[in-house]
Each structure stands twice: as structure tokens, then as C-alpha cells.
N, C-alpha and C positions, 0 to 999 in steps of 0.2 A: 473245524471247517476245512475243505478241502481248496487247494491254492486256487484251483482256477473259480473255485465258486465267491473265493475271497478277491477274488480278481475283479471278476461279474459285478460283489456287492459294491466294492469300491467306483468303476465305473457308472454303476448306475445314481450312486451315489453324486457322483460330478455330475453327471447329465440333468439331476434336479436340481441341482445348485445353479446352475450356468443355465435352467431354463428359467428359476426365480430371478438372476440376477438379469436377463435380458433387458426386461422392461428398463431396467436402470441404464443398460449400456445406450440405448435409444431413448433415453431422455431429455429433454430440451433445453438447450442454454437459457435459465430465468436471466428477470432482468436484473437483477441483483449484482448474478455475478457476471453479465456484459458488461457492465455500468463500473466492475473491480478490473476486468481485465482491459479495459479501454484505458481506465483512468490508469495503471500500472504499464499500458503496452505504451502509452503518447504523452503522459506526464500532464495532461488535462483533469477539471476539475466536471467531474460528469452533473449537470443542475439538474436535468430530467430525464426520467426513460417512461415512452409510450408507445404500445404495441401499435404494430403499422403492417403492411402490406408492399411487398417491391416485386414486380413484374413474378405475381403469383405466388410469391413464394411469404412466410411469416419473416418478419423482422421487428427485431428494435428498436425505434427512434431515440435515440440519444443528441439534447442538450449539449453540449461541452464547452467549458469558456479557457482557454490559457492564461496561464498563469500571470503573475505581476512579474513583469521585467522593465529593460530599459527598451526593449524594441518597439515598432509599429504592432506587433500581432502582440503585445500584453494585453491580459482581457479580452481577446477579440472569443467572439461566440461562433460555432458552429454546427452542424447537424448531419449526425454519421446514424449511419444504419447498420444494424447488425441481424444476422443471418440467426434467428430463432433454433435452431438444427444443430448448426455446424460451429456456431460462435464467429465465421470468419466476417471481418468489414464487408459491405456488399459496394463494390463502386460506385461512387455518385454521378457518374456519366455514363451513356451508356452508349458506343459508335454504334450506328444503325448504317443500313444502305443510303439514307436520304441524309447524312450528318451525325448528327447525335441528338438524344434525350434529356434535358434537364430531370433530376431526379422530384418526385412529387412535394410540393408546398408541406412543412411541418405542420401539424393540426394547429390553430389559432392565425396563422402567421400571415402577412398579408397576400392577396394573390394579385400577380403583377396584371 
């Protein structure tokens, strides 16, 4: 086989690899592994994760209670949103022109 046809097969060769693997490079953070990297990123014990919704976009809803210690925040529970896409935390506040946004009630939780 002649180099540059050896060249060609090669190339074309990557070009359907890197088209099979796309789908994967644009796949979504499950909740699996939000719920490893939350509990590994903030030293929390993740209770639940339930898919939710934050100013249109897919997220997260993650549970998380800290851990036993000697402070006030041992055990305290809390509720972090994760960006379905990107994996990154989505802010729980949000500054608006009129103030800011409290982020939406957890499913169950009571509304004030």
C-alpha cells in the first residue's frame, strides 16, 4: 500500500472512531456519579439525588447531611443542585435586578 493511501486509511480510520466516541464525549453527568463527586468534592454524606429543573436548564437535586463532629453544622442537612451537562454546582441564589431568587423548594419539602 502506497504511504499517502496508508495515510488516508489511517485518518479515516480516526475520523470513525472520534465519530463513535462523540456521543460519549457529550454525555451526561448521571446521578451516581454527581452524588461521588459532591460527597468526594465537600466531605458530605449525599441521602438523595432527584432530577430537577433550575432556570431551564437539567439538574440534580441532591440531599447532603455533614458529617458528625463537635460543631453546630454536625448533621446539618442541605440541598445542592447539580448541573446535569457539566457536573458543575449550580448557585443557590441567584442576584436578579429586583434582589435575588431563593432557589426552588426540594420535591416533598414544605413550602413556606
Amino acid at each position: 500500500m502506497a504511504p499517502h493511501r496508508r495515510l488516508l486509511a489511517v485518518a479515516a480510520a480516526g475520523l470513525l472512531f472520534a465519530a463513535a466516541a462523540a456521543p460519549d464525549a457529550l454525555a451526561q453527568v448521571g446521578a451516581e456519579a454527581a452524588a461521588r463527586q459532591i460527597a468526594e468534592r465537600y466531605g458530605v454524606e449525599v441521602l438523595k439525588v432527584q432530577p430537577g429543573e433550575s432556570d431551564g436548564r437539567k439538574v440534580w437535586l441532591l440531599t447532603v447531611m455533614q458529617p458528625a463532629g463537635s460543631g453546630n453544622a454536625s448533621f446539618q442537612v442541605n440541598h445542592l443542585a447539580v448541573d446535569q451537562e457539566s457536573g458543575a454546582l449550580v448557585p443557590s441564589f441567584r442576584h436578579r435586578t429586583q434582589g435575588y431568587d431563593l432557589p426552588p423548594a426540594a420535591p416533598g419539602a414544605p413550602q413556606p
